[in-house]
Phi, psi and omega in degrees: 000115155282153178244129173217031163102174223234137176271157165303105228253124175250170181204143180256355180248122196293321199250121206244141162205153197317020177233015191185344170324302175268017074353301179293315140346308172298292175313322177259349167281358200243307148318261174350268206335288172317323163290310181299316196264013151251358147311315182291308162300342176277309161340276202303308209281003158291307188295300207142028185243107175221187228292317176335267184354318156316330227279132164276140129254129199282315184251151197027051191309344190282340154232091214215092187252136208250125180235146155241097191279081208277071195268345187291309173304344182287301211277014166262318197259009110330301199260005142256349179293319187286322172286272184257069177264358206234124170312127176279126184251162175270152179221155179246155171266003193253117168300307181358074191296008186270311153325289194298305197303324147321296181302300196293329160320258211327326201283316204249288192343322187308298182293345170273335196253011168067034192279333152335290185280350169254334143342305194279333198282342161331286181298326154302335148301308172293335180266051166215305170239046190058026177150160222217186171201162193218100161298097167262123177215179180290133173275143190322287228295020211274332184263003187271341171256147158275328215264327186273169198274146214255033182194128158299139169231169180200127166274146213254173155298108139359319187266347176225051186193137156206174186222149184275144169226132176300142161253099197197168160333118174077354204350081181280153193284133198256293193227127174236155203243139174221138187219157171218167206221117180290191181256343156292024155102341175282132164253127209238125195261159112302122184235106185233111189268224166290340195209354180218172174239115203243140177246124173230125193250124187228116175250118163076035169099009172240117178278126166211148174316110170246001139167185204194097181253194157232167208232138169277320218253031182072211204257117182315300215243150198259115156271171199227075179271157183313302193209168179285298221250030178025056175234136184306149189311326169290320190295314189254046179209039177302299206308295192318339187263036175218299160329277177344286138009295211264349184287301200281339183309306179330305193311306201306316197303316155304291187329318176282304198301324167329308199283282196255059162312141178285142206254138199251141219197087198243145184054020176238141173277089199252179154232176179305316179301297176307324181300305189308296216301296185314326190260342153285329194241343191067352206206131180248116157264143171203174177214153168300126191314306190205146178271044162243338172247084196274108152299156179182134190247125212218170143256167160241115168247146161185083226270117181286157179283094191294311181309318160295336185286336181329295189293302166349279197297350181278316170344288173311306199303306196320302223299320188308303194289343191260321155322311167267028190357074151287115186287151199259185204239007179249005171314132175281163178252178202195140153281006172266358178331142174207176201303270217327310153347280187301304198305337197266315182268185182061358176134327185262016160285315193291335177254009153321285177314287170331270178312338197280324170296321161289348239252300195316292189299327172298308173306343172274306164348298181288323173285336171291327218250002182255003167279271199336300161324288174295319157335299195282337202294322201277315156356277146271031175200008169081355198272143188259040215269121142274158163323293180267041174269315180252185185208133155307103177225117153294123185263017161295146174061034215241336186289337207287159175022051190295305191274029162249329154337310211268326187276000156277344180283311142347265158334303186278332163289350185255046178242161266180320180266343206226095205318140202259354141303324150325302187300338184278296174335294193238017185285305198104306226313352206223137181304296157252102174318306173285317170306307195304307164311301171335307202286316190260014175250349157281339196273306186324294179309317182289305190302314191303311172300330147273009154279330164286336170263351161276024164244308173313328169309267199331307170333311200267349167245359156300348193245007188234340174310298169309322197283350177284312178312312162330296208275341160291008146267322178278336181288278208328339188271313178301000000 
């Protein structure tokens, strides 16, 4: 099996409606299929069910040792901790405090709804078979609490949710499919288009409409792909991780063969019996047949090179780690070492640079899926939050070199020229840049007001202290 990313599932038909559903349906599930069974397949081989596990051995099959060096899970559950190991937070772009106080309502649903932790199992779908899907609907219960968040979310299975696309200007999204397989073999699908929702019940390979109502809030559910090609954090470096694999197995298997080598009987005549007796007893007598014929009993031995598979295998790894900008673990150390130092070597810049790539396409994503959101939000909580009211902001790595931050941060407020929002703005030091200003141009405001009323304190008693003085001079005069 080859991988070349997972396909873009198209339709030629814009308007989809109960005549023409299940034809489209049929047609873009025949895609999926294809899709699917190299999800399943990227999947397994994530958890550790990889091709090594298969492996024959032909020759001495009796030692055939199967290693699974399992680097495809190291390089997924890298690179989402590192892409959403910190919550992705919303920030607001509006001076409005009625905004920022809004954006923040949305900042803690977000967090009642555990979105942090549906981020993550997100990235993992996607670094694992190029791409991912997200469910959003209104919660029942949304109207009895005020205070819990007034919307559901789900990160869906891959193998079993894909979404249609117009092959047209722009190839906006037409239709998404969510499906489950009963335990009696029917398979019943949700199909939701822009404005109505279709249940297609399919027994024994004929699919039919079993109901159809209609919907306001569009198409629930969002992909989240990797890249423009759906291809996995992993995929393009299979053959190398299965070398890696077919490699150390080899090693153990020399090793064991070293160990249980063959014993060579070259001019001794033995039997089964006299063999038992040798593996019992440890120790053989014999004598040479004829002394032209000198007996001898060896093992064949030939001890594989460790130093060399060594290098083989370090060799795979590099290569492995730098096709997937991964920081590698062998980097030296240094005492001119500084934060910045480290980040540029070994690896982590490039895998700076990695994430900083996915970050767009997650963020396009991410505004389909906060229309929805603010939708059910202004709806049922009254809120009055649009798309550019807020900015998608990843906190990873906000903490690094915090102290050339502060002194950028410094600098720029004792700059004269330079606004002091700004400096807030473009220091990095701050998760959200607009709460941080606020907070601290309320703080600011506050240290003034009480300085200016400890000086007016003083003011007032330097001044009833004279008026005292005053009136001790005029008695004396009386």
């Amino acid at each position: 099996m080859q991988f070349f990313g997972r396909r873009k599932i198209y339709t030629d038909v814009q308007n989809i409606d109960e005549k023409n559903v299940i034809d489209v349906l049929t047609k873009a599930f025949a895609v999926h299929q294809q899709n699917r069974a190299e999800i399943d397949y990227l999947y397994n081989y994530y958890k550790g069910n990889q091709p090594i596990l298969n492996r024959v051995k032909e020759v001495r099959p009796e030692i055939a040792n199967k290693i699974v060096v399992n680097r495809a899970n190291e390089i997924v559950t890298f690179k989402t901790g590192y892409l959403v190991g910190e919550p992705i937070q919303y920030i607001s772009q509006s001076d409005d405090e009625t905004i920022t106080e809004q954006i923040n309502t949305l900042n803690r649903y977000m967090a009642a709804e555990d979105k942090s932790a549906a981020d993550k199992e997100l990235a993992e779908w996607f670094h694992i078979c190029g791409t991912a899907y997200r469910m959003v609907v209104p919660d029942k219960d949304a109207g009895q609490d005020e205070d819990e968040s007034p919307f559901e979310m789900f990160v869906l299975d891959p193998r079993d949710a894909f979404v249609v696309y117009f092959n047209g200007l722009g190839e906006p999204p037409v239709m998404n499919v969510k499906y489950v397989k009963r335990q009696d073999g029917t398979i019943v699908y949700g199909v939701y288009t822009k404005n109505h929702y279709y249940e297609i019940t399919e027994l024994n390979g004929v699919p039919a409409l079993s109901g159809d109502k209609p919907q306001v809030l569009g198409l629930p559910i969002i992909e989240y792909p990797l890249n423009s090609a759906r291809l996995g954090a992993f995929e393009i470096v299979l053959g190398l991780l299965d070398a890696i694999n077919t490699t150390e197995s080899n090693r153990v298997d020399g090793v064991e063969q070293f160990i249980q080598a063959l014993l060579l009987f070259h001019n001794v005549d033995i039997s089964s019996s006299d063999y038992a007796d040798l593996q019992k007893e440890g120790a053989l007598k014999f004598r040479d047949i004829d002394s032209t014929l000198p007996a001898e009993i060896k093992y064949l031995v030939e001890e594989l090179n460790q130093g060399q598979t060594q290098t083989l295998v370090d060799d795979l790894y590099e290569e492995v780690l730098t096709i997937c900008g991964m920081p590698n673990r062998n980097g030296g150390t240094s005492t001119s070492d500084t934060g910045a130092a480290v980040i540029m070597r070994d690896g982590w810049s490039a895998a700076e640079a990695r994430a900083k790539n996915t970050e767009p396409l997650f963020k396009r994503s991410e505004k389909e899926f906060l229309r929805l959101v603010l939708r059910i939000c202004n709806e049922l909580r009254s809120m009055e939050l649009k798309l550019s009211h807020l900015e998608i902001r990843f906190t990873r790595r906000n903490y690094e070199n915090i102290t050339e931050k502060a002194n950028v941060l410094t600098m720029m407020l004792n700059n004269e020229k330079i606004a002091p929002q700004l400096a807030f703005q473009h220091c990095g030091m701050f998760v959200d840049p607009e709460v941080a200003w606020l907070m601290s141009k309320e703080y600011a405001e506050e240290r003034e007001r009480e300085v200016i009323k400890q000086m007016n304190q003083a003011a007032g008693v330097h001044k009833h202290e004279g008026e005292d003085e005053e009136e001790e001079v005029v008695n004396d005069d009386v």
